[in-house]
N, C-alpha and C positions, 0 to 999 in steps of 0.2 A: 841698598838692596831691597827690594821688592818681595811681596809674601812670598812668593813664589821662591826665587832666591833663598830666603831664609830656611823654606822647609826643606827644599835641598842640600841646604849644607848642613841645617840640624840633622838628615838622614843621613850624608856622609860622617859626622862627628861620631852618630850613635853606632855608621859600622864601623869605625875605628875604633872606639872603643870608649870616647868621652860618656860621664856620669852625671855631668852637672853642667846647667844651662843657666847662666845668669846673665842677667836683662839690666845693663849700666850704663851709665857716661851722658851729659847730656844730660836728656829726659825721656825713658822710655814710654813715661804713659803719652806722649804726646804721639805713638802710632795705634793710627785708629785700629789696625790687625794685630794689637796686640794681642787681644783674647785668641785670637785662629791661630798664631807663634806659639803662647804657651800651652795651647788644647794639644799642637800637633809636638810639641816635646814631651809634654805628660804620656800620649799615645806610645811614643818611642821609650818610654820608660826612664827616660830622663828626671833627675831631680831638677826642680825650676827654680830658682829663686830671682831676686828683681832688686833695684836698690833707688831710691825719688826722694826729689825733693819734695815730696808730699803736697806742694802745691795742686795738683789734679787730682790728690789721693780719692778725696769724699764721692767725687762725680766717678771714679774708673773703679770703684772697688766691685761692682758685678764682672766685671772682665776679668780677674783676678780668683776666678773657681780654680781655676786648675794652677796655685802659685803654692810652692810650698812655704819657700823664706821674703817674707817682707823686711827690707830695711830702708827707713827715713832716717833720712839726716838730720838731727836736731841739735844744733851747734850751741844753741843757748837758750835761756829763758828770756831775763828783760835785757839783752846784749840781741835775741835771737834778729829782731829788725833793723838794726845797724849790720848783722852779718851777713843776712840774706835777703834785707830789700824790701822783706814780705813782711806783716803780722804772725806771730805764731799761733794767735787762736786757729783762727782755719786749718790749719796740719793737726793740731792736736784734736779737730773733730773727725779730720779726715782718719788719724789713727783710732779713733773709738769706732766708728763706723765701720772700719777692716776689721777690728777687734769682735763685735756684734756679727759680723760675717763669718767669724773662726778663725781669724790669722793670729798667730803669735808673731807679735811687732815689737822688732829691734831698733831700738834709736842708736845712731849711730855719731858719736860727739869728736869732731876735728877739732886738738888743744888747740888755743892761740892767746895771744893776750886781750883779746877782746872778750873773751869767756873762762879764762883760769879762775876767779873768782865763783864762778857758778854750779864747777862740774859736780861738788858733793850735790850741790839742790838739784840738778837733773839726776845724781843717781834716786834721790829721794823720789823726785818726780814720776824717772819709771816705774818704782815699787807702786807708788800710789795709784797710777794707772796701770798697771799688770802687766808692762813691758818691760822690757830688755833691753842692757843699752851697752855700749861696746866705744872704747875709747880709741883713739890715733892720735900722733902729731904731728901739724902741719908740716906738709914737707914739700923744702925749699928747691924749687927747682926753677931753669933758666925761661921758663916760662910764667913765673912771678916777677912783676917789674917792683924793681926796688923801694919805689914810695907805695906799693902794696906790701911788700914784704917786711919794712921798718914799721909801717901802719898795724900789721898782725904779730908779729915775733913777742916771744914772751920776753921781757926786759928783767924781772926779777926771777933769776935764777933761783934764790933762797926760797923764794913764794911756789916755784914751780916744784920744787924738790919734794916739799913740806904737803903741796895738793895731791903730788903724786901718792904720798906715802897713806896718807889719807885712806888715797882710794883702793889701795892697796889693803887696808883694814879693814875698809868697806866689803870689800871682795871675801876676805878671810871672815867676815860677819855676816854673810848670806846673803851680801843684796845683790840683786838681778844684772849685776859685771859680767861680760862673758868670755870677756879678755882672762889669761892664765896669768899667775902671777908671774910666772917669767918674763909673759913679754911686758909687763907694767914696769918688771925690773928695769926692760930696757929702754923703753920712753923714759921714766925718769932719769934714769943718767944720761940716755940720748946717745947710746953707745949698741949698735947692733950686734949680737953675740950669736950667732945663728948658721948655719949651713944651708943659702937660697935654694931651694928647689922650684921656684916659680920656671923656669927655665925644661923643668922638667913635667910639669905638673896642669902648666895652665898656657891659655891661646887666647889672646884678644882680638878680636876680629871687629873695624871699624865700619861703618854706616857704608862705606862703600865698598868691605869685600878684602879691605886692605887686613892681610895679619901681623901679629907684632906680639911677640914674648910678655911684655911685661908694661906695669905703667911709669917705668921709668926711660928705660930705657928704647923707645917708640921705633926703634929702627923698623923698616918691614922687613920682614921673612920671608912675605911671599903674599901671591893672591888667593882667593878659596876657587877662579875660574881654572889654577891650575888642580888642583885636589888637594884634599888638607894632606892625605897620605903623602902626596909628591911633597908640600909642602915641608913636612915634617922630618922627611929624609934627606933631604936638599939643606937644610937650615940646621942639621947637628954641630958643624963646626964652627956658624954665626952662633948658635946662642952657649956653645960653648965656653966662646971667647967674649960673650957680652958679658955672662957669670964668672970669668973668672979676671976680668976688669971694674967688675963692680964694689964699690966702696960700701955697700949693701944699704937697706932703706927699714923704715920701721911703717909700713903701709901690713895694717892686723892680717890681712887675708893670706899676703904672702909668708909673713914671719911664722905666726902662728899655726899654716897647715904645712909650711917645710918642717916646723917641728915636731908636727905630729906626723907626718913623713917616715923622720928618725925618730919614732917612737919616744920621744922626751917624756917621763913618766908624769911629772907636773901637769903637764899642757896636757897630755891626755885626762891624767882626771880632772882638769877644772878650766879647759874650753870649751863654750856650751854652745858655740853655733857649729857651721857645717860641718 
């Protein structure tokens, strides 16, 4: 989709009634209009938020005036260059420099056994640096090939249980977790307990226009050339039936705000992002 493109569908999302614009998948700073995308959501009163591999962070953070929520990935400390390829120093300047700017930065940590060892010292780490950092577990899907997915998978379940709980105390002890303790309940047992509302609640709309419910479930729904309105009336009895064949997932964004949805008393006081 092209600038142009984009601002049109963010002005149809805003007449329909969407609240919240977030900028994911991929690598959003790698579009040079990103600043004119989130100048012209901010305009439409839209909340912004963005989610990077921090890679580009330190060079794109003047383009980032008009972002409300920053989230990086930071999957590990001394694990972080086996998991991403990269050095972690340069992200972590890139977040001081957003930070210097005014953003409140969330690091956002995917369990795996390549980093279960680490997670207490990144929650240390955000505290030290005056961010936020928010957990998930990887989740296995038919687009991880097997020798990636035996290379990541946590192998000691007893280690996994024991880290969780951890950070579970962690959370109950003030550090900068912004996961509710419910859903830690439910990574650690790896057991989803939740009523999905992604279905109802949220639209992923891909680089070319394509829409789709959820990030599991990728079917499309529809295009944004025909109207997200037509979209969204046409696709009640697909995402229907994609929610109620789902074996459900533990990706924060979705569990977490369907439970704040159904007003969960927990999750309401103690999830501290969107």
């Amino acid at each position: 989709m092209n600038t142009e493109e984009v601002f049109s569908f963010l002005d149809e999302a805003h007449s329909f009634g969407i609240k919240i614009y977030n900028a994911w998948t991929v690598e959003p700073l790698l579009r040079s209009d990103l600043s004119e995308i989130l100048q012209h959501a901010k305009e439409l009163g839209l909340i912004t938020s963005l989610v990077t591999n921090g890679t580009l962070l330190r060079r794109r953070v003047p383009d980032l005036e008009d972002l409300d929520y920053l989230s990086v990935s930071v999957d590990g400390i001394n694990s972080y260059q086996e998991i991403r390829g990269v050095p972690l120093g340069p992200i972590l300047e890139g977040i001081t420099v957003a930070q210097e700017a005014g953003h409140q930065v969330l690091m956002n940590c995917v369990i795996s056994g390549k980093n279960l060892h680490e997670l207490e010292d990144l929650v240390h780490l955000a505290q030290e640096i005056g961010a936020l950092i928010s957990f998930e577990p990887l989740n296995e899907s038919k687009e991880i090939e097997n020798v990636v997915w035996e290379d990541m998978w946590v192998e000691n379940d007893a280690k996994y249980r024991e880290t969780l709980n951890n950070i579970m105390d962690m959370k109950k002890n003030g550090y900068p977790i912004i996961n509710s303790l419910t859903y830690l309940k439910m990574v650690r047992d790896k057991k989803p307990h939740f009523k999905c509302h992604a279905s109802d609640i949220v639209l992923h709309v891909s680089s070319d226009g394509t829409i789709t419910n959820c990030r599991v479930h990728k079917e499309p729904l529809g295009h944004t050339s025909q109207g997200l309105e037509n979209v969204w009336e046409a696709s009640k009895g697909k995402r229907r039936q994609i929610k109620e064949n789902c074996s459900g997932c533990l990706f924060f964004g979705y569990v977490e705000n369907s439970m704040l949805y159904d007003l969960v008393p927990e999750v309401m006081a103690h999830y501290r992002w969107m």
